[in-house]
C-alpha positions as CSV (number, residue, x, y, z in Angstrom):
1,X,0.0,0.0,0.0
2,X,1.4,3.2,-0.8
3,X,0.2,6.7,0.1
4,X,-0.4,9.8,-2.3
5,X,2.2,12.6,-0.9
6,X,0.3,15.7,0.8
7,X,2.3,17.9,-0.8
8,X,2.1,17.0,-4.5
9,X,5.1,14.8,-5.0
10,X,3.7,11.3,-6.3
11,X,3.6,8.0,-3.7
12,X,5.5,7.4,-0.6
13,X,4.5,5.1,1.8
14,X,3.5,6.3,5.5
15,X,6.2,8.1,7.5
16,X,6.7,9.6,10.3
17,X,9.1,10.9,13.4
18,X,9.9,8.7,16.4
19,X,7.9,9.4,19.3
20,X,7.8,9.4,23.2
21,X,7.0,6.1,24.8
22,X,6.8,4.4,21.8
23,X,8.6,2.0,19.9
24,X,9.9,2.7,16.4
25,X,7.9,-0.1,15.3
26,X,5.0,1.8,17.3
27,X,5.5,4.9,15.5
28,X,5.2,3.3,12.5
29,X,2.1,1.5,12.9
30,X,0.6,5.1,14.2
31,X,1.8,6.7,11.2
32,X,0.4,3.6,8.7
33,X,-3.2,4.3,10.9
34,X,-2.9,8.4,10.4
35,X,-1.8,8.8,7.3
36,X,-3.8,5.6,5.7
37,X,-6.4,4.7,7.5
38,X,-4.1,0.9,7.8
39,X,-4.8,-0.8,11.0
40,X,-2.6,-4.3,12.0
41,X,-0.1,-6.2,13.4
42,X,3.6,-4.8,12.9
43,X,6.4,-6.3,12.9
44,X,9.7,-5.1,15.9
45,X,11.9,-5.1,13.1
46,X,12.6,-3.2,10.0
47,X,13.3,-4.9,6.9
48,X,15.2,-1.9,5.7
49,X,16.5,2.0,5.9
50,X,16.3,4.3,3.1
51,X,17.6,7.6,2.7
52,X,15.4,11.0,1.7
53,X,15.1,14.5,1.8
54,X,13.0,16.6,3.6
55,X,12.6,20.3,3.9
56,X,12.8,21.9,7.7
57,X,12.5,25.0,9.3
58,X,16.5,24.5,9.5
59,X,16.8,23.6,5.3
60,X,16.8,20.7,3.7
61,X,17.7,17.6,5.4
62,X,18.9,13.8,5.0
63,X,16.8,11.5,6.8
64,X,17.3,8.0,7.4
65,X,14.0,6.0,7.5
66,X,13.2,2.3,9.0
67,X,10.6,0.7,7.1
68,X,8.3,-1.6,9.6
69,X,6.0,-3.8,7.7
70,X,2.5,-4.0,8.9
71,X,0.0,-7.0,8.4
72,X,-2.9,-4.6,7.6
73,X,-6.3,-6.2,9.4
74,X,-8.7,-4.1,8.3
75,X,-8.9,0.1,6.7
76,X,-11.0,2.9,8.5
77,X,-13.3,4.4,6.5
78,X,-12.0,7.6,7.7
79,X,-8.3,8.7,9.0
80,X,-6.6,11.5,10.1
81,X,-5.2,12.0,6.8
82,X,-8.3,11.6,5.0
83,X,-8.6,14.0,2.1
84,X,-5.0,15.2,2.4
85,X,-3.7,11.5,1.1
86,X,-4.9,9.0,-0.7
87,X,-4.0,5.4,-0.2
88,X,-3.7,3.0,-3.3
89,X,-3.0,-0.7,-3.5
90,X,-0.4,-2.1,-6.1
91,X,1.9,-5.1,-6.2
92,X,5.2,-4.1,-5.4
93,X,6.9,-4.0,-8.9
94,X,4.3,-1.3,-9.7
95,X,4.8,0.1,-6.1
96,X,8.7,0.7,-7.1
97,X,7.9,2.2,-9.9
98,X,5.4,5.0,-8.9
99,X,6.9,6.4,-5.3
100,X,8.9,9.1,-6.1
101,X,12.4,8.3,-3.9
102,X,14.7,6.2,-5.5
103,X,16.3,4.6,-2.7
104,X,12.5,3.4,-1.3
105,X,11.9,2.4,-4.8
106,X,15.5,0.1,-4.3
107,X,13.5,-1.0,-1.3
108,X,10.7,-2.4,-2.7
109,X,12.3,-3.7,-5.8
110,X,14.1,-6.3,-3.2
111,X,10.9,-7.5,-2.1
């Protein structure tokens, strides 16, 4: 499942920050239920990292993301998100091929 990017720039898939009492893996699952609507069981480990850019009050910054997989159970109807993203459902050659970073596209590719 990929996510439509808020601001215009193709498909990502959820992402977020780490956060306070929470796991990474936590985090992620939040993010996958905010930004998607995706509700499930993650996994503790990442299966990989990939690098990006992102613009910050500070400039424009490499981040390092972990990517957690999540066994989706079942989609909200309605999400935090809703309306600023929209979530589409592909098989991952076509997944690598329409997010817009290369190294997540790499990622998904090794699937």
């Amino acid at each position: 499942m990929l996510v439509s990017d808020a601001a215009g720039g193709g498909f990502a898939i959820p992402m977020g920050w780490p956060k306070r009492n929470r796991t990474d893996a936590e985090a992620a699952a939040l993010e996958a239920a905010e930004e998607a609507g995706a509700v499930g069981e993650v996994a503790p480990q990442p299966i990989g990292k990939f690098f990006y850019w992102k613009e910050l009050a500070v400039g424009r910054v490499r981040i390092e993301a972990a990517v957690y997989p999540l066994r989706v159970q079942r989609l909200r109807a309605r999400w935090k998100a809703e309306g600023a993203t929209e979530r589409v459902w592909v098989p991952a050659g076509e997944a690598a091929e329409l997010v817009r970073d290369p190294d997540l596209a790499a990622l998904i590719e090794g699937l």
